[in-house]
N, C-alpha and C positions, 0 to 999 in steps of 0.2 A: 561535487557531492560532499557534502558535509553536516554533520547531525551535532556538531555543538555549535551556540549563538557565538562566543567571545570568539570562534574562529571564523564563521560565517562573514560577520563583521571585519574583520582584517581582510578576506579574501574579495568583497563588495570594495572597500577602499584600494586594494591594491589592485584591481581592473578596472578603476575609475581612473586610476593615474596611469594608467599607460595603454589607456582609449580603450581600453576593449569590451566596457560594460555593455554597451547597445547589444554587440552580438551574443552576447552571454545567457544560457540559461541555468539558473542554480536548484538543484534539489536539495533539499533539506531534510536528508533521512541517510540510516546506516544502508552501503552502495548496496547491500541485498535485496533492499526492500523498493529501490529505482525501475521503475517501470518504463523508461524511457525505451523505444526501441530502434531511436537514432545511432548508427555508428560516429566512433569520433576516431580523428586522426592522429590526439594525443595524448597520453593517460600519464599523466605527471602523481605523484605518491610519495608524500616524507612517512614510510609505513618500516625505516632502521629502527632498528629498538640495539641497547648496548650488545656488542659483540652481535651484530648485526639482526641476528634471530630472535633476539629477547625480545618475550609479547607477543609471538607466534600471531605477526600483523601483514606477514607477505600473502597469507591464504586472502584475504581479502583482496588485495592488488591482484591475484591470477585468476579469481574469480569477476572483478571487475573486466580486464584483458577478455578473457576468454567467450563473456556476456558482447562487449560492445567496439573494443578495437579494432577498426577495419585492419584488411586482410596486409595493409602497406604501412599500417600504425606505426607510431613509435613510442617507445618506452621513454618514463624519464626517473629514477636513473635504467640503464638500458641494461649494464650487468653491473654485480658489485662482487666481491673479493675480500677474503677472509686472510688475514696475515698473523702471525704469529713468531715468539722468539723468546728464550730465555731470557730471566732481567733477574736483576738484584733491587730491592728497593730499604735499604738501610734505614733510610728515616722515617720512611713509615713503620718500621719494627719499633723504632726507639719511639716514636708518638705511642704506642701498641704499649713495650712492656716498659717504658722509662722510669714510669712511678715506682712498679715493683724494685725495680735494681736499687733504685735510690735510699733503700733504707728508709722509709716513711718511721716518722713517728717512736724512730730508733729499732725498728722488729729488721730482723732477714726477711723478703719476703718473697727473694730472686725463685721462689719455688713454686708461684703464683704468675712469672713468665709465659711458662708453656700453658695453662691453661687460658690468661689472658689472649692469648695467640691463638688457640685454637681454637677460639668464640667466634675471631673476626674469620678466620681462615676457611669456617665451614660452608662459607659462601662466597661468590663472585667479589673482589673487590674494584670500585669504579676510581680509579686516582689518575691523574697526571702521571706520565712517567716520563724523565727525562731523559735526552739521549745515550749519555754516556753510563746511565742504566742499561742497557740491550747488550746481554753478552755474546751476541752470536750475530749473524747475516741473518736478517729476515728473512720469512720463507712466505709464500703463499700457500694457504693450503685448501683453497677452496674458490669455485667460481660459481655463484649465480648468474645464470643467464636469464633476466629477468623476461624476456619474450619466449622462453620456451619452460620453462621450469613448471613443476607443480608446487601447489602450497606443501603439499609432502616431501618434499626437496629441502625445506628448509625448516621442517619439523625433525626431524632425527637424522642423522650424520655421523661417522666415523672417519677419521679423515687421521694419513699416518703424516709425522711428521720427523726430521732429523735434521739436526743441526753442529757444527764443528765447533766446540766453544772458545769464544777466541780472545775476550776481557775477560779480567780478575775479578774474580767473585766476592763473596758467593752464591750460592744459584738459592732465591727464594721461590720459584716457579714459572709459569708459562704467562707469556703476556699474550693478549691478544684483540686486534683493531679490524678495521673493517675500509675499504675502497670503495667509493661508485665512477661509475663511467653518466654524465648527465646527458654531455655532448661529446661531439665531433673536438677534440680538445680543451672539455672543461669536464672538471672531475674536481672529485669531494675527498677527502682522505680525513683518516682520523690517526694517522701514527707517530709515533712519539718527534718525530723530527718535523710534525709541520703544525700550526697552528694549534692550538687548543679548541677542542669544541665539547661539547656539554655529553658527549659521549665520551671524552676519556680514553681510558685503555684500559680492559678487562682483565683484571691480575688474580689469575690462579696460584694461590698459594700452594707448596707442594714440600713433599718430604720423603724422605728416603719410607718406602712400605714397613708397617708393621713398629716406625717409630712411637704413633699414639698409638697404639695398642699396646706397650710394653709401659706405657705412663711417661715417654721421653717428648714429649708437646713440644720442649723447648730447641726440638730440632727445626722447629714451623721460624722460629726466632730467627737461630743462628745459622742457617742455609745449608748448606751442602757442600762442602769443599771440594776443588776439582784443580786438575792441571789445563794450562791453554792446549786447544788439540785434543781433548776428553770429547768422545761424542755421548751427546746425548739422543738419543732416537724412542721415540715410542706413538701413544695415538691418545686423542680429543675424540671425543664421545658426548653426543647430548639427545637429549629428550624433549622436545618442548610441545607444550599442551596449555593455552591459554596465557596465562598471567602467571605458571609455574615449567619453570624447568632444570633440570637434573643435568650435570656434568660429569667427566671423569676423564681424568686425566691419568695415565700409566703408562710406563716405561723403561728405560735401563739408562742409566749413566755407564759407560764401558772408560775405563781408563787407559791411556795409553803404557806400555810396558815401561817403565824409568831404563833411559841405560839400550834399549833397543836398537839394532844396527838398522829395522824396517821401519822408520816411522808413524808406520801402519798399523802397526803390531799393536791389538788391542790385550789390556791384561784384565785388571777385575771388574768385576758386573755389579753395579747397585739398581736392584729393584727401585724404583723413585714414581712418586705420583699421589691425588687426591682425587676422592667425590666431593660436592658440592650439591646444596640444597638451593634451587635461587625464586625465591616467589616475587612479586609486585606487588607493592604495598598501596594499596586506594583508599585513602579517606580514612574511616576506624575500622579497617579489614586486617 
């Protein structure tokens, strides 16, 4: 099922080369409008969008399932997994506020930092991040079960997360990637330790609460300072509705006490976290 030609085309030549054109039959239309009332036994879908839910394109795949997957179907991918973790990303701040620092043109204009920052910041950013960016042990925090799940499943979420922070900062906010399961031992990843793929890794930019609101932007810059062993804990929140969805990220960086005989012993609390605005850009939309 497919409703654009240039993909049509790819999917006609890629089951001529591996024999299976004869048995095939294609429909040419969005899978709502498929009247077929054949069950199939596999229902294969590249319906990731970044940070896995972007594009609120999984309602589609549950409503396909739900229409025509026989009762012993398989999924492909079959579940996928949402991962997440503290990062620093130093060089993309300096790509961000470098010019400002630099003195253009002989002016100060380092005061033009935070709000350079806080342009890019107000939305998801898609970058590479490298490993020895990830200050903390990855967490998962989230599992689609793609054979049993609703399109509503993967529409709005709150999902807690805590992490022990264990690299030197400092903390420019929350990353976050995505896993499939396709098969019986082959699987897709997208985290900063294994290949690159044109998903990236979703970088919520973040900041102590209440910093843009006092006119302090350039805390989006220069991160959040923290000791190793500072926990940071809080929750990912989203909304998504089409080709538009809403984030928010809030939390508490807790410090450990200096000097404590408990290791454990947490001392001061920074409020820490961002919203985010994230639409899809199509064409002159």
């Amino acid at each position: 099922v497919e409703d654009e030609e240039t993909v049509r085309e790819v999917d006609r030549l890629l089951l001529a080369e591996v024999g299976a054109a004869a048995g095939t039959e294609e429909a040419d239309s969005a899978v709502a409008d498929v009247a077929s009332p054949k069950a199939v036994d596999v229902l294969v879908s590249e319906w990731m969008g970044y940070m896995l839910v972007h594009e609120d394109m999984f309602g589609s795949v549950a409503f396909a399932r739900d229409r025509w997957l026989a009762p012993d179907g398989f999924m492909i991918p079959a579940s996928c997994s949402l991962w997440a973790a503290p990062f620093k990303n130093g060089d993309f701040v300096e790509e961000v506020t470098g010019f400002w620092k630099s003195a253009p043109y002989g002016l100060d204009m380092e005061h033009l930092m935070g709000p350079a920052m806080k342009e890019i910041a107000c939305k998801p950013v898609i970058d590479i991040l490298e490993e020895e960016h990830v200050l903390a042990q990855p967490e998962r925090i989230w599992r689609l079960h793609c054979a049993t799940a609703s399109g509503q499943d993967a529409r709005v979420q709150r999902l807690h997360f805590e992490f022990r922070l264990g690299r030197k900062g400092p903390l420019h906010g929350l990353a976050v990637w995505f896993k499939c399961g396709l098969a019986p031992g082959i699987g897709l990843s997208t985290a900063p330790n294994t290949e690159a793929t044109h998903w990236a890794q979703t970088l919520l930019f973040a900041a102590p609460l209440g910093a843009a609101d006092s006119g302090d932007d350039r805390r989006l810059a220069t991160g959040l300072r923290y000791s190793r062993g500072d926990l940071l804990s809080g929750e990912l929140a989203w909304d998504v509705t089409g080709r538009k969805m809403r984030l928010q990220v809030h939390g508490n960086l807790r410090r450990r006490t200096p000097g404590s005989e408990d290791s454990d012993e947490e001392g001061e609390c920074i409020a820490w976290g961002g919203k985010y605005d994230w639409a899809l850009q199509v064409g002159g939309e």
